[in-house]
Backbone as XML, in Angstrom:
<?xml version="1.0"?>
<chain id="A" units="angstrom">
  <residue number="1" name="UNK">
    <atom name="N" x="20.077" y="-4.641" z="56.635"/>
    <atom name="CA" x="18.674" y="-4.522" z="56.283"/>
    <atom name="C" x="18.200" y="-3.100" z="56.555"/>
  </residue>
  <residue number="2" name="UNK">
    <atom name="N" x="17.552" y="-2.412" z="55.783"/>
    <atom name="CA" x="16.935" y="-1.391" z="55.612"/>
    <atom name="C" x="15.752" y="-1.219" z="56.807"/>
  </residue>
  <residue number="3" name="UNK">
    <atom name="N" x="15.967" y="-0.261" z="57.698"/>
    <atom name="CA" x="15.393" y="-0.497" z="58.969"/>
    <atom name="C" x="14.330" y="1.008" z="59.200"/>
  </residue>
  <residue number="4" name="UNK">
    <atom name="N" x="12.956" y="1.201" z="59.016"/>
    <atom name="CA" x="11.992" y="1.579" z="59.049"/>
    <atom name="C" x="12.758" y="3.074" z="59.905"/>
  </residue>
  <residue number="5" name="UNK">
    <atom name="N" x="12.149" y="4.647" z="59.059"/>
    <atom name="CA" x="12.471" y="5.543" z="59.957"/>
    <atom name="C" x="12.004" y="6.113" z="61.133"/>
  </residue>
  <residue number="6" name="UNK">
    <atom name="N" x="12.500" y="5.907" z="62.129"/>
    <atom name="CA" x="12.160" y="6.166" z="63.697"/>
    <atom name="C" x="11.037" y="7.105" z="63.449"/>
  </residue>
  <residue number="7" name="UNK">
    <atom name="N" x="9.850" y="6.757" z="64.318"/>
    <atom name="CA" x="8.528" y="7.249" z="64.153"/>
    <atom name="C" x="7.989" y="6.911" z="63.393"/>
  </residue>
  <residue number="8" name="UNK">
    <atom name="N" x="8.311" y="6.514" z="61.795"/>
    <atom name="CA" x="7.655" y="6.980" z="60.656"/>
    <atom name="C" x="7.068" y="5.365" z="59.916"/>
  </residue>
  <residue number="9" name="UNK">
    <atom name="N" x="6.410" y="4.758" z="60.002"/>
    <atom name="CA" x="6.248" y="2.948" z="59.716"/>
    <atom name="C" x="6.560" y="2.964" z="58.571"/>
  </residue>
  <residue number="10" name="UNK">
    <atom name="N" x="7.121" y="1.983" z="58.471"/>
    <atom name="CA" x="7.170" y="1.483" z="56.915"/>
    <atom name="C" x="8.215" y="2.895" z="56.085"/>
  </residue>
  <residue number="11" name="UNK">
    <atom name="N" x="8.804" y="3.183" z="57.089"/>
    <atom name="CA" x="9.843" y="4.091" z="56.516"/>
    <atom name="C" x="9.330" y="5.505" z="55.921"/>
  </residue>
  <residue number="12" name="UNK">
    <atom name="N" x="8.338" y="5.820" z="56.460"/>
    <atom name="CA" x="7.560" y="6.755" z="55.813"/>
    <atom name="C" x="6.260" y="7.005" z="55.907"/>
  </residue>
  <residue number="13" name="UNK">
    <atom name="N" x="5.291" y="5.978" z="56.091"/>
    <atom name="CA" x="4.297" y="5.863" z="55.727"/>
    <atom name="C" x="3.740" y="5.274" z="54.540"/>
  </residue>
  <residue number="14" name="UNK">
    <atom name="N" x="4.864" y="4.935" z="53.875"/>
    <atom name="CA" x="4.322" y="4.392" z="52.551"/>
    <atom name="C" x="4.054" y="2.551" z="52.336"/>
  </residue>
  <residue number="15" name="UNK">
    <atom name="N" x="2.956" y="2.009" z="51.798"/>
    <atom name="CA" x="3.155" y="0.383" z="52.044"/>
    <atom name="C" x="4.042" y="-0.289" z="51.542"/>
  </residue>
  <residue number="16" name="UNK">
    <atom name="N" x="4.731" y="-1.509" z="51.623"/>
    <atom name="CA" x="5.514" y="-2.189" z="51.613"/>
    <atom name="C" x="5.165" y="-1.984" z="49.978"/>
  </residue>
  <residue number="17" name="UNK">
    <atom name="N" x="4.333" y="-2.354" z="49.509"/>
    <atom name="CA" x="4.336" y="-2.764" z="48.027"/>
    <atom name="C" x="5.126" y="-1.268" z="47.086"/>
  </residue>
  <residue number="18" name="UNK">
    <atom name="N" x="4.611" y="-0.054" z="47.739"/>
    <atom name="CA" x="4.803" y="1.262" z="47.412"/>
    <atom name="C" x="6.455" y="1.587" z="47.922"/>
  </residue>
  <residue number="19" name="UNK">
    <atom name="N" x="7.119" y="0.555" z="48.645"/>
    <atom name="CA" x="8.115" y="1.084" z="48.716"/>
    <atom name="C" x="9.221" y="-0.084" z="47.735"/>
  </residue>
  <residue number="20" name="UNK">
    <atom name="N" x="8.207" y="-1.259" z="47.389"/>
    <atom name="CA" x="9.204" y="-2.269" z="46.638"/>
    <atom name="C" x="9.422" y="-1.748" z="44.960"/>
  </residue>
  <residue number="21" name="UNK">
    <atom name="N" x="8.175" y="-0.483" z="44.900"/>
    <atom name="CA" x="7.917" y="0.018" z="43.404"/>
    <atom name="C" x="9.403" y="1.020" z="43.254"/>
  </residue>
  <residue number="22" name="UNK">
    <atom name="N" x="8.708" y="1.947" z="44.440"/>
    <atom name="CA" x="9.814" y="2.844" z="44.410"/>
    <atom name="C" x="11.468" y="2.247" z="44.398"/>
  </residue>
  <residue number="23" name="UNK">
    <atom name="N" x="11.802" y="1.300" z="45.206"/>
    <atom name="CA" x="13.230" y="1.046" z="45.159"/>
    <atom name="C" x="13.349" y="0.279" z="43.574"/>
  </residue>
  <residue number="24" name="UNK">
    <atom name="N" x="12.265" y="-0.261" z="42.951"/>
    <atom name="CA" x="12.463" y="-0.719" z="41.656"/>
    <atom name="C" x="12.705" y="0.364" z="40.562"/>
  </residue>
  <residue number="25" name="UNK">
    <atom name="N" x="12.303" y="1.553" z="40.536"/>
    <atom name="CA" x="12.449" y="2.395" z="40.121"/>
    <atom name="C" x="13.589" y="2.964" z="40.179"/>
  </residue>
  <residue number="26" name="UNK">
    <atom name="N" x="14.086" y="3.079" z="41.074"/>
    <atom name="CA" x="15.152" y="3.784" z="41.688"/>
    <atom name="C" x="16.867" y="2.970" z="40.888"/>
  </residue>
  <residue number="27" name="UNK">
    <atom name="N" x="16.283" y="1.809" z="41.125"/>
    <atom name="CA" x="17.200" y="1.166" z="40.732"/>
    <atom name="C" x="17.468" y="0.639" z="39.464"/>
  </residue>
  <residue number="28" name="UNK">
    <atom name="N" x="16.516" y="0.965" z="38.478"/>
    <atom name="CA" x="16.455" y="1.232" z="37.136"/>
    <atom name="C" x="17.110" y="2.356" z="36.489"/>
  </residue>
  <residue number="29" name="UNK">
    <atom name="N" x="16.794" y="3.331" z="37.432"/>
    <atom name="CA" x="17.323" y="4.894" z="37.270"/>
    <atom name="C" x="19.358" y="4.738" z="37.321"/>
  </residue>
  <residue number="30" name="UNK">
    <atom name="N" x="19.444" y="4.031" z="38.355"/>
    <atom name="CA" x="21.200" y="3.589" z="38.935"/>
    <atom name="C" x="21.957" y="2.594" z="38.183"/>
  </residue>
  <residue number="31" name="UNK">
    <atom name="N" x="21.187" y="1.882" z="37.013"/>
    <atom name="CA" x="20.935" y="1.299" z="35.912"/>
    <atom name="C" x="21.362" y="1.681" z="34.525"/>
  </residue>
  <residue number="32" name="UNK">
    <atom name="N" x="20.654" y="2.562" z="34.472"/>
    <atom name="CA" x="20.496" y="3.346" z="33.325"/>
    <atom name="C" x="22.011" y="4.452" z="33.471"/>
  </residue>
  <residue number="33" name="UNK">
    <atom name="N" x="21.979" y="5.079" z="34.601"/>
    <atom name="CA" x="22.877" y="6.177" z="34.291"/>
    <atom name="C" x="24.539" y="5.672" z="34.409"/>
  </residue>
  <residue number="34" name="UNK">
    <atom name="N" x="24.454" y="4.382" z="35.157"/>
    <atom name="CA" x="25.569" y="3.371" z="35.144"/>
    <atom name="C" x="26.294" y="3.450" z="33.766"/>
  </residue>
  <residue number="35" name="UNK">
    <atom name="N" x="25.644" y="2.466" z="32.862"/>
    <atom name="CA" x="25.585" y="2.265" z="31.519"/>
    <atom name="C" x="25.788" y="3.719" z="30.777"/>
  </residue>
  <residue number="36" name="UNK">
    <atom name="N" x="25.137" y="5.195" z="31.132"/>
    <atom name="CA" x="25.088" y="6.147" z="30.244"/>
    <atom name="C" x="26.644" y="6.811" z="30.648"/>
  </residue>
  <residue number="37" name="UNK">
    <atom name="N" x="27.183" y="6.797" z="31.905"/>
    <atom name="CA" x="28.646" y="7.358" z="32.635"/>
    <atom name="C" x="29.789" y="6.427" z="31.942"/>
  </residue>
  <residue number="38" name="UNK">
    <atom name="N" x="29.484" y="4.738" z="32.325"/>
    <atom name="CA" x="30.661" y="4.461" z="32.194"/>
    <atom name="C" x="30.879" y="3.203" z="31.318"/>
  </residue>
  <residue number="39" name="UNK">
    <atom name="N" x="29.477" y="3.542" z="30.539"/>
    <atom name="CA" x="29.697" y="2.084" z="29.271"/>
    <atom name="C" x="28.994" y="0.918" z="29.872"/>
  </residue>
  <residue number="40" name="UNK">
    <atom name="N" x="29.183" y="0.586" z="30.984"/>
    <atom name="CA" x="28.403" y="-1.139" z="31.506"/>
    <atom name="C" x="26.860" y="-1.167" z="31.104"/>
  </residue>
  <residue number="41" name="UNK">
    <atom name="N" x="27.300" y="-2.521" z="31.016"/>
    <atom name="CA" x="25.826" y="-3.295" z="30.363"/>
    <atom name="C" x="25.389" y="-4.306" z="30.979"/>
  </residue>
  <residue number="42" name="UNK">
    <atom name="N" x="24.616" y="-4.522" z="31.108"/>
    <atom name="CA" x="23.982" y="-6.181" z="31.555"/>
    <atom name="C" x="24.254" y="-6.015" z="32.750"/>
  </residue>
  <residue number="43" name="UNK">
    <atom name="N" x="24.310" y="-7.497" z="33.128"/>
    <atom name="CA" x="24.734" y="-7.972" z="34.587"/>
    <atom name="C" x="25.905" y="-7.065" z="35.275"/>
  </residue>
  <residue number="44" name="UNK">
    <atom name="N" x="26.638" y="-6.590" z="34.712"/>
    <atom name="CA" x="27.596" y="-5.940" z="35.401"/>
    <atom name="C" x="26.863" y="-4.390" z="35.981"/>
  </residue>
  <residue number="45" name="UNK">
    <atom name="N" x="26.576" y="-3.620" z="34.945"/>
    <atom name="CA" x="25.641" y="-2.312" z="35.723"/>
    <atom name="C" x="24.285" y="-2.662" z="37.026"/>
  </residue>
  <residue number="46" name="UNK">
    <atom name="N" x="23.601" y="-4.166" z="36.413"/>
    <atom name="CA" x="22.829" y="-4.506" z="37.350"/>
    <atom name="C" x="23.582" y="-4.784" z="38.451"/>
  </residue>
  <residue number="47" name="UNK">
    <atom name="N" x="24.348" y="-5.308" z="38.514"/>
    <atom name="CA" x="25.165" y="-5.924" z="40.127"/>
    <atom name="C" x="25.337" y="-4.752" z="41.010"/>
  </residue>
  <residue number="48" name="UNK">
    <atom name="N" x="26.293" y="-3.499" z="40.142"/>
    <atom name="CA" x="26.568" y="-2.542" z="40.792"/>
    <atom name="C" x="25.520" y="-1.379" z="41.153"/>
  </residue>
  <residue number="49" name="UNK">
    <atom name="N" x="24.945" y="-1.429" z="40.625"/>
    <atom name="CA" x="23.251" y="-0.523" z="40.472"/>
    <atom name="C" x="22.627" y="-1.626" z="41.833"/>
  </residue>
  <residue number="50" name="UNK">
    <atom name="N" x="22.220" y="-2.464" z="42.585"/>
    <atom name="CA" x="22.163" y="-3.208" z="43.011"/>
    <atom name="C" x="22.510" y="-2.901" z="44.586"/>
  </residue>
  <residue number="51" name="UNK">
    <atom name="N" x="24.043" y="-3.032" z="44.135"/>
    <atom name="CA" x="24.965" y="-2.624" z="45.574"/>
    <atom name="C" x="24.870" y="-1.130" z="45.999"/>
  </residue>
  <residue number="52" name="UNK">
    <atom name="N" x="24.987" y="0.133" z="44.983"/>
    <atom name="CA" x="24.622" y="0.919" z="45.439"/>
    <atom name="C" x="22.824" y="1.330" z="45.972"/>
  </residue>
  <residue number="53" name="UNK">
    <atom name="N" x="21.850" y="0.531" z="45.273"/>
    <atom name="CA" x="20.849" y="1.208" z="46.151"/>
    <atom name="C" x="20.318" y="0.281" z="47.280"/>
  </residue>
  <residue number="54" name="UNK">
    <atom name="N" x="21.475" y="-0.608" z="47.560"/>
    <atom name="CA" x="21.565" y="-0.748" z="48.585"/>
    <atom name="C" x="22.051" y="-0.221" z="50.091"/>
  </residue>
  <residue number="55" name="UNK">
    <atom name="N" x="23.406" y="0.715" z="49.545"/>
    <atom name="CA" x="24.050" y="1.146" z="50.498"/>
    <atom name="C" x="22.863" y="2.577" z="50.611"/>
  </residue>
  <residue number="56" name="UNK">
    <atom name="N" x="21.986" y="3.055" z="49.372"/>
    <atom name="CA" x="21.625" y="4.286" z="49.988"/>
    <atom name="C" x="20.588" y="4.356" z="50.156"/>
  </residue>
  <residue number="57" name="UNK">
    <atom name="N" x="19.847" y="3.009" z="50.353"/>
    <atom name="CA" x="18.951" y="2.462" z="51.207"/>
    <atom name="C" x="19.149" y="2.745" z="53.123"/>
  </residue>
  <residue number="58" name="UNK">
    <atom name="N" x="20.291" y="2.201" z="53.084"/>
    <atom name="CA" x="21.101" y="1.390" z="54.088"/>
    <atom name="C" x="21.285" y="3.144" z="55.114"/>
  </residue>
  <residue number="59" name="UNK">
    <atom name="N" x="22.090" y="3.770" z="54.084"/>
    <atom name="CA" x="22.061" y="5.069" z="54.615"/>
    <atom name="C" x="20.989" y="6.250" z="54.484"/>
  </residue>
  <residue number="60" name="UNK">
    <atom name="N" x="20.232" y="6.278" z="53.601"/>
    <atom name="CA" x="19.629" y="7.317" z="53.868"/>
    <atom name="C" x="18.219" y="6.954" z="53.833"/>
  </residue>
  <residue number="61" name="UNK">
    <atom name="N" x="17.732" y="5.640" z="53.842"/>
    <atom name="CA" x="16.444" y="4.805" z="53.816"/>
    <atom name="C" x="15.620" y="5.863" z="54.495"/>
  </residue>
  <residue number="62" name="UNK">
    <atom name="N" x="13.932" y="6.300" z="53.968"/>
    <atom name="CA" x="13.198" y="7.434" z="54.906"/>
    <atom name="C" x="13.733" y="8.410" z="55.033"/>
  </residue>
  <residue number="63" name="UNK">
    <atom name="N" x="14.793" y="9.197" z="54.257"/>
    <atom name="CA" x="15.097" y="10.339" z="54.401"/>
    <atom name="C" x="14.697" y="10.932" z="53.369"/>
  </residue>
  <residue number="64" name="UNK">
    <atom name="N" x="14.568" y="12.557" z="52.831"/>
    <atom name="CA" x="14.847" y="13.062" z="51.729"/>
    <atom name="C" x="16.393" y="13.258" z="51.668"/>
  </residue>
  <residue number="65" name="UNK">
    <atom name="N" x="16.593" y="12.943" z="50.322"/>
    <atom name="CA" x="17.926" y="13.443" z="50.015"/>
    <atom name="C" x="18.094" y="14.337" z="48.381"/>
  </residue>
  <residue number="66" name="UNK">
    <atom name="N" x="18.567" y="15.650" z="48.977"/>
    <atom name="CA" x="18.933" y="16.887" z="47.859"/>
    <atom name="C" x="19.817" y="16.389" z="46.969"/>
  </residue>
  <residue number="67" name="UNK">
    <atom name="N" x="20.009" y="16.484" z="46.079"/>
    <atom name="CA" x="21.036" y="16.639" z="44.800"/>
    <atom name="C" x="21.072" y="17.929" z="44.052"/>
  </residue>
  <residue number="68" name="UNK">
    <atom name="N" x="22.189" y="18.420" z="44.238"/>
    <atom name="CA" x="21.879" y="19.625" z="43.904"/>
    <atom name="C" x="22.231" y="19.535" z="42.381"/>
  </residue>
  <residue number="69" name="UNK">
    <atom name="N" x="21.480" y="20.821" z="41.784"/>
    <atom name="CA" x="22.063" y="20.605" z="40.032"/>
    <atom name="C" x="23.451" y="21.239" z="39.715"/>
  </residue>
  <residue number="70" name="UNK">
    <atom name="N" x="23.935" y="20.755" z="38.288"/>
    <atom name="CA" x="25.186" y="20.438" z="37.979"/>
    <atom name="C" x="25.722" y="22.479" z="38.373"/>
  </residue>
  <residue number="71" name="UNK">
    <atom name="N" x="26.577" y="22.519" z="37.718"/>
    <atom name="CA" x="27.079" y="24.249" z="38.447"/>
    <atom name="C" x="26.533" y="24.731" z="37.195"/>
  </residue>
  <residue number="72" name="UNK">
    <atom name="N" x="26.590" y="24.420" z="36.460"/>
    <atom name="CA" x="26.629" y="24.785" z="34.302"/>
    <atom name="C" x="24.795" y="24.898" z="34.551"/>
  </residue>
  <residue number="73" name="UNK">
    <atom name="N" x="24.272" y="24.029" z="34.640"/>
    <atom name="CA" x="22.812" y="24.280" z="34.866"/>
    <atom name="C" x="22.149" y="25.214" z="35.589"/>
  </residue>
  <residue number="74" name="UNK">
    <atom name="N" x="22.900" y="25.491" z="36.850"/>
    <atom name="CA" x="22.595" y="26.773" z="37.592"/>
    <atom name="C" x="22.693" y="28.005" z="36.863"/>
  </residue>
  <residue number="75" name="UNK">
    <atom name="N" x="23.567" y="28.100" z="36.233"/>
    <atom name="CA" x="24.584" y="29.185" z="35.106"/>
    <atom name="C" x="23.630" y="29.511" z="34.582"/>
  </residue>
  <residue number="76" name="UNK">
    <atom name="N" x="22.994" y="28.746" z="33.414"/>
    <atom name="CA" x="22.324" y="28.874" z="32.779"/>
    <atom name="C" x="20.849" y="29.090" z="33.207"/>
  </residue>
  <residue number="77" name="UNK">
    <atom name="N" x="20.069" y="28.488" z="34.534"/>
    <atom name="CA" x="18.595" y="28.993" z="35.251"/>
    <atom name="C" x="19.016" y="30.366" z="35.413"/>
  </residue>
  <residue number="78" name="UNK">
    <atom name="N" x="20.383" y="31.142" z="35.983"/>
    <atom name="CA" x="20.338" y="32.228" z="36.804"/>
    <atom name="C" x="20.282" y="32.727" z="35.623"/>
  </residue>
  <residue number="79" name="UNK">
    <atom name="N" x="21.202" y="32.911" z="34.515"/>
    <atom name="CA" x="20.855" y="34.075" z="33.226"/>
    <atom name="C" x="19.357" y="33.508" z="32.748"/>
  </residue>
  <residue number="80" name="UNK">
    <atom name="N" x="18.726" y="32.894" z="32.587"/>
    <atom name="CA" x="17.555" y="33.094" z="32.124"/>
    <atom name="C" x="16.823" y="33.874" z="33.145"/>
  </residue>
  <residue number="81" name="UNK">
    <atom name="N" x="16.497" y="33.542" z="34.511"/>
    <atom name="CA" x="16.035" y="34.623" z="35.227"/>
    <atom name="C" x="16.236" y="35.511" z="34.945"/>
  </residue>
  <residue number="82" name="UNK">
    <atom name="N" x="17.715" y="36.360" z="35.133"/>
    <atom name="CA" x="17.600" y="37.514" z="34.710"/>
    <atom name="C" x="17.656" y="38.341" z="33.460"/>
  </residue>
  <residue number="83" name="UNK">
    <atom name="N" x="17.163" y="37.431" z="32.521"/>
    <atom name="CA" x="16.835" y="37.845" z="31.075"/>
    <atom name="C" x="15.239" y="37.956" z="31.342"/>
  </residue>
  <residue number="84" name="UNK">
    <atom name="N" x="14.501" y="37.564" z="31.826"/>
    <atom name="CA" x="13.094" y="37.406" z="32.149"/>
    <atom name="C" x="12.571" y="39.043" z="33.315"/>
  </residue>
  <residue number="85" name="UNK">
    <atom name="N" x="13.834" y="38.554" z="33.899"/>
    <atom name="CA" x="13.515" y="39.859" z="35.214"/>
    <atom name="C" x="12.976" y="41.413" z="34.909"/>
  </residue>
  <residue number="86" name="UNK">
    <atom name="N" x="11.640" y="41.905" z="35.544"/>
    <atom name="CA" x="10.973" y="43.226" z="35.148"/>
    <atom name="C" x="11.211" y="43.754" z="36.469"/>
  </residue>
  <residue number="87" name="UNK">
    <atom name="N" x="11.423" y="43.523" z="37.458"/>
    <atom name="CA" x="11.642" y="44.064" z="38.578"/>
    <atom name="C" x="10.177" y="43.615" z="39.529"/>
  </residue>
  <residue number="88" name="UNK">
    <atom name="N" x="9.095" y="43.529" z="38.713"/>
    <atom name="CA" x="7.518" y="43.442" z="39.357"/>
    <atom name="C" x="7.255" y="41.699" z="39.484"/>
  </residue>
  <residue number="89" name="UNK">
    <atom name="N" x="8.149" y="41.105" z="38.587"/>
    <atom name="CA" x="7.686" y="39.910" z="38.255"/>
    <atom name="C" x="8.268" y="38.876" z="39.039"/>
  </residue>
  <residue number="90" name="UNK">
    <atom name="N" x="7.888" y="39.183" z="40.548"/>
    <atom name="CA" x="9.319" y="38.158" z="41.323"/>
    <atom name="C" x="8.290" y="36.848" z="41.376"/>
  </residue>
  <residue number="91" name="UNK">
    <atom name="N" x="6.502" y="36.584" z="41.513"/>
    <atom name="CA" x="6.031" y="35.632" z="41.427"/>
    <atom name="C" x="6.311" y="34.854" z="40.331"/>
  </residue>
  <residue number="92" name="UNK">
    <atom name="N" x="6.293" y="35.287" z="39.409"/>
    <atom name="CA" x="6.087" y="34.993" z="38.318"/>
    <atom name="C" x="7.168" y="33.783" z="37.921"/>
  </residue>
  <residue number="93" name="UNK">
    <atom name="N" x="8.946" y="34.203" z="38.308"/>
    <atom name="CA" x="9.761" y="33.881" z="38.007"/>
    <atom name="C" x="10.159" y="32.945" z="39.052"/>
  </residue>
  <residue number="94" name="UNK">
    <atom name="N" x="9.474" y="32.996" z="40.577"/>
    <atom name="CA" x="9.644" y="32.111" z="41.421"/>
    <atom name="C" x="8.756" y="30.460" z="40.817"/>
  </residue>
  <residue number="95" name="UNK">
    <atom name="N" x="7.484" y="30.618" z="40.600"/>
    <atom name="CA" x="6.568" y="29.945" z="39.681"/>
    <atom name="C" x="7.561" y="29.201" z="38.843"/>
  </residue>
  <residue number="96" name="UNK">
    <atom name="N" x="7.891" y="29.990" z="37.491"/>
    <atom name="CA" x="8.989" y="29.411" z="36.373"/>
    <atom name="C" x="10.132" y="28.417" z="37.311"/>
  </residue>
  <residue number="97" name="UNK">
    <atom name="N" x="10.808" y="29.139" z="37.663"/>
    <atom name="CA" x="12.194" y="28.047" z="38.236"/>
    <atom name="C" x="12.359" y="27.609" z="39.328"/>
  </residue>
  <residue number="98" name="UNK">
    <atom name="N" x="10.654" y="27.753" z="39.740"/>
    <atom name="CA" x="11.048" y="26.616" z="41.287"/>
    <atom name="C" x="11.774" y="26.966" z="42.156"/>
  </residue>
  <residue number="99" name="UNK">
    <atom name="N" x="12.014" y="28.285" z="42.547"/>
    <atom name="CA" x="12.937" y="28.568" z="43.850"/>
    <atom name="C" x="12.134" y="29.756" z="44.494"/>
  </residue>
  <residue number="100" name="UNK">
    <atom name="N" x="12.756" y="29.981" z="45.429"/>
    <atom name="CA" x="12.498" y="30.599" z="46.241"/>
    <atom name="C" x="12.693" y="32.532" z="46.159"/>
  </residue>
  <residue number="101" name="UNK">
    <atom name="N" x="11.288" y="33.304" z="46.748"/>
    <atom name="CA" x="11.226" y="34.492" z="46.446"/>
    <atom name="C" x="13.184" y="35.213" z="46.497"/>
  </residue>
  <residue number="102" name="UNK">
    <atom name="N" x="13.693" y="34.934" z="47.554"/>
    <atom name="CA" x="15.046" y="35.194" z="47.876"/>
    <atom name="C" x="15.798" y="34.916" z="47.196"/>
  </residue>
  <residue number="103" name="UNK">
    <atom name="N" x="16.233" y="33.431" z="46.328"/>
    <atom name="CA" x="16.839" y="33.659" z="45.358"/>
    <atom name="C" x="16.380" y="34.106" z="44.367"/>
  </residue>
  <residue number="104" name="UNK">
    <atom name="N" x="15.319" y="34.793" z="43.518"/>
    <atom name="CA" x="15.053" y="35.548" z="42.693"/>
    <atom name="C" x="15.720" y="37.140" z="42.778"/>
  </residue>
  <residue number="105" name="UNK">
    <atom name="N" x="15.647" y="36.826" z="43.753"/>
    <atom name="CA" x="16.376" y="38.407" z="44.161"/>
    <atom name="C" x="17.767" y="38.504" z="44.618"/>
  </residue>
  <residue number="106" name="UNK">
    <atom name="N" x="18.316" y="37.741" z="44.718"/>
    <atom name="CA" x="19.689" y="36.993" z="44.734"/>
    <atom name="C" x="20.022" y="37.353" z="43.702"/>
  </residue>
  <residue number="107" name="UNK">
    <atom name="N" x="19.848" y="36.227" z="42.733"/>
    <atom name="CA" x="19.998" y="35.983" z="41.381"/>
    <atom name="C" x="20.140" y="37.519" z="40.457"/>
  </residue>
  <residue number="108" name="UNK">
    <atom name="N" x="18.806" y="38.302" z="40.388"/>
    <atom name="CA" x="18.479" y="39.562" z="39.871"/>
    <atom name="C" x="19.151" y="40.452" z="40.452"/>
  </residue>
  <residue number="109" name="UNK">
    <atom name="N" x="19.579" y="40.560" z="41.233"/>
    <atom name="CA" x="19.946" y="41.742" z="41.892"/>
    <atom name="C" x="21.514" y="41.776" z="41.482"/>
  </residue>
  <residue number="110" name="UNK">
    <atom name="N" x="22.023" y="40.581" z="41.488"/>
    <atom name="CA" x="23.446" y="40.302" z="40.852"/>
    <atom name="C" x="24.243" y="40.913" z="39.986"/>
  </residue>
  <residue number="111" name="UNK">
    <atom name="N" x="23.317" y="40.474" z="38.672"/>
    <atom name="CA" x="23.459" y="40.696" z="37.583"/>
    <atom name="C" x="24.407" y="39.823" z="36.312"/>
  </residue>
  <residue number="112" name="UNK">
    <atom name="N" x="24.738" y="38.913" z="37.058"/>
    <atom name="CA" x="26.576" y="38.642" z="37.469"/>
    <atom name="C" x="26.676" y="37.209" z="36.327"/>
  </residue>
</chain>
């Protein structure tokens, strides 16, 4: 059983109803990409969609958890940055792709 994160009630702060949405969601999502990876349909993606957001309930219940993006997607954010890059425009491009002043300058400074 999915056991509330130390300090935090209800695993967060969030109400029971707000957390039965979210794991419904979640598990629609584990659903869907089941079926889009490896073909299953029906009852079979549900079962296993199921068991896993259970286990990452189980394990990471009240946590955030990162996923980082694919390597090919990075590839492609970092050359657009630095197709964009003026040297002045580090807000600008932090804004656009969601990261941080440092990797803008990471990224730009590269070239790579």
């Amino acid at each position: 059983m999915n056991q509330p994160h130390p300090g935090k009630p209800n695993g967060g702060g969030h109400s029971p109803a707000m957390e039965a949405d979210c794991a419904l969601q979640l598990h629609r999502e584990l659903r869907e990409m089941l079926s889009e990876a490896t073909g299953l349909h029906g009852a079979f993606a549900d079962n296993i969609a199921a068991g896993l957001l259970g286990k990452l309930r189980e394990r990471y219940g009240g946590e955030r958890l990162y996923v980082p993006m694919p390597e090919r997607a990075v590839e492609e954010r970092n050359a657009a940055m630095r197709a964009l890059w003026r040297g002045d425009n580090v807000i600008e491009l932090v804004r656009k792709f969601r990261v941080s002043r440092a990797t803008v300058y990471r990224v730009c400074k590269s070239r790579g």
